[in-house]
C-alpha positions as CSV (number, residue, x, y, z in Angstrom):
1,X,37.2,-13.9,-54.9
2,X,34.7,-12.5,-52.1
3,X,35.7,-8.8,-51.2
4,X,36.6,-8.5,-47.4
5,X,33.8,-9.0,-45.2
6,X,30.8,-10.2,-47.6
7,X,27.3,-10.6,-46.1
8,X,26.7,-14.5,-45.6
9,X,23.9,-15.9,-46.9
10,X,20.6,-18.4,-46.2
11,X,18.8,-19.1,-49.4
12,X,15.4,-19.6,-48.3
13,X,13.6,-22.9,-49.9
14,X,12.5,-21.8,-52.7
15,X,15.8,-20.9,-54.2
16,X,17.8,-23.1,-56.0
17,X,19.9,-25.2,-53.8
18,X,22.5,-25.1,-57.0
19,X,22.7,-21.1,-55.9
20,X,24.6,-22.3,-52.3
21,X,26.6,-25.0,-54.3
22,X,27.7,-22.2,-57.2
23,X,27.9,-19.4,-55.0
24,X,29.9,-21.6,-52.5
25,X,32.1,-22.7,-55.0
26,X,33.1,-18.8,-55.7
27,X,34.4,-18.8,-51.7
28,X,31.3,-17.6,-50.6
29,X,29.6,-18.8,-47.1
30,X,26.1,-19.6,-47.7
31,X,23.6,-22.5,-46.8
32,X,20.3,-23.4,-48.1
33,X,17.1,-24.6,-46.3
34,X,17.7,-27.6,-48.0
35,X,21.3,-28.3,-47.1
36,X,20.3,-27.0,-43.3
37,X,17.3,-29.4,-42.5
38,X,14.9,-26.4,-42.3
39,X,12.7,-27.6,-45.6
40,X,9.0,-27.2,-44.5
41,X,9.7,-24.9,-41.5
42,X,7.9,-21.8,-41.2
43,X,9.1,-18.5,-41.9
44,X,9.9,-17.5,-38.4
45,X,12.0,-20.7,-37.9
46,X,14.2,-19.7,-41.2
47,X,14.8,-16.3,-40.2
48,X,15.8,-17.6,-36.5
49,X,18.5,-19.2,-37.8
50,X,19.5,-16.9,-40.4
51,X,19.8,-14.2,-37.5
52,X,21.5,-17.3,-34.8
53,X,24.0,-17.6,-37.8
54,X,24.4,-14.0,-38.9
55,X,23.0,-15.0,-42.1
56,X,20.9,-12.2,-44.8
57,X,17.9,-14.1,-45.5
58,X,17.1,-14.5,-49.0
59,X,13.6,-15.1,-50.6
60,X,10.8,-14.2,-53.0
61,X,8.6,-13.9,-50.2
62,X,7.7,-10.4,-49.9
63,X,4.8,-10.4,-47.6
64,X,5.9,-12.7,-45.0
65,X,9.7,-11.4,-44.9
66,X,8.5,-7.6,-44.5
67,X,6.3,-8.6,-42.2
68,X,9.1,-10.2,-39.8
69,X,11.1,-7.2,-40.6
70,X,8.5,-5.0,-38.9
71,X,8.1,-7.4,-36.1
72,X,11.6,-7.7,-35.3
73,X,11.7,-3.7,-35.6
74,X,9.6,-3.3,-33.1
75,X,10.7,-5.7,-30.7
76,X,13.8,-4.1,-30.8
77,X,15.7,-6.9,-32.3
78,X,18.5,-7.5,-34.6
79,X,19.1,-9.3,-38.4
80,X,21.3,-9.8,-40.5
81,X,19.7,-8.2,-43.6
82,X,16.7,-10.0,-46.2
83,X,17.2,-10.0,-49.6
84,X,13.9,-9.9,-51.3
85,X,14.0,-11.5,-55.0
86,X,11.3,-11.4,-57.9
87,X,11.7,-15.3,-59.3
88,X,13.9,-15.1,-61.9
89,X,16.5,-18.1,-63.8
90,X,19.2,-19.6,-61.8
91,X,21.7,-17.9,-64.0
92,X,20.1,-14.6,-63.5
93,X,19.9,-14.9,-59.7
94,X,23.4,-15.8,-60.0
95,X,24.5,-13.1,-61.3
96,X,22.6,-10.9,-59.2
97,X,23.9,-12.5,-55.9
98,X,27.2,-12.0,-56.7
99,X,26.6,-8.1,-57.9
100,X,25.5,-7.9,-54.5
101,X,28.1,-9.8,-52.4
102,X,31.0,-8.1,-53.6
103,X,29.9,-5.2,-53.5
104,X,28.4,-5.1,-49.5
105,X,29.6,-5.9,-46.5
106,X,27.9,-7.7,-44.2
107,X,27.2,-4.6,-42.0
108,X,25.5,-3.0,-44.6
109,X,22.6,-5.7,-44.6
110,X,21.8,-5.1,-40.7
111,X,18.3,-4.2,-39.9
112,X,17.8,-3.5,-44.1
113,X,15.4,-5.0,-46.8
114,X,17.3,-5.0,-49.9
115,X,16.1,-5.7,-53.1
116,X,18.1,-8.2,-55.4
117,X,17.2,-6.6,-58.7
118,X,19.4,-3.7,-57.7
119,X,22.4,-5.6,-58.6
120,X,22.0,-6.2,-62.1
């Protein structure tokens, strides 16, 4: 059962969709690219609506992700949190994602680049 206030979540498209469905089925609130008809869009697009949906970004994609960070930084504007990830099993992911949403809120995550293998 989520704690109060959990981070919500946007798995970006190379995840797993099965993440969303398991993590989902745990009572968490979290949508895919896949499941949000954003496959093939550009980084920029996924993080738009990530932020337009209070969403953390998640992704193995360091480079690009850090990069928006700084951007948004600078242009004084606001996320939700990304959640950078080395590729690892479903399973282990899992387990990782859920270390991490029960034990944040979703205020934490503002304006932060968090690193998924802390929650082991």
């Amino acid at each position: 059962m989520p704690s109060s206030n959990p981070p919500k979540l946007h798995l970006n498209e190379h995840l797993s969709p099965r993440l969303a469905t398991e993590l989902r089925t745990r009572g968490f609130d979290v949508t895919s690219s896949r499941d949000s008809s954003l496959l093939s869009k550009d980084d920029e697009e996924q993080m738009a609506f990530a932020v337009a949906e209070q969403r953390a970004m998640v992704t193995f994609n360091f480079s690009d992700f850090v990069s928006i960070h700084t951007k948004y930084m600078a242009e004084g504007r606001q996320h939700w949190g990304i959640i950078l990830s080395t590729q690892e099993t479903t399973g282990v992911l899992l387990h990782r994602l859920l270390g991490l949403l029960n034990s944040l809120h979703a205020e934490d995550l503002i304006n932060q680049i968090r690193w998924l293998n802390e929650f082991k």
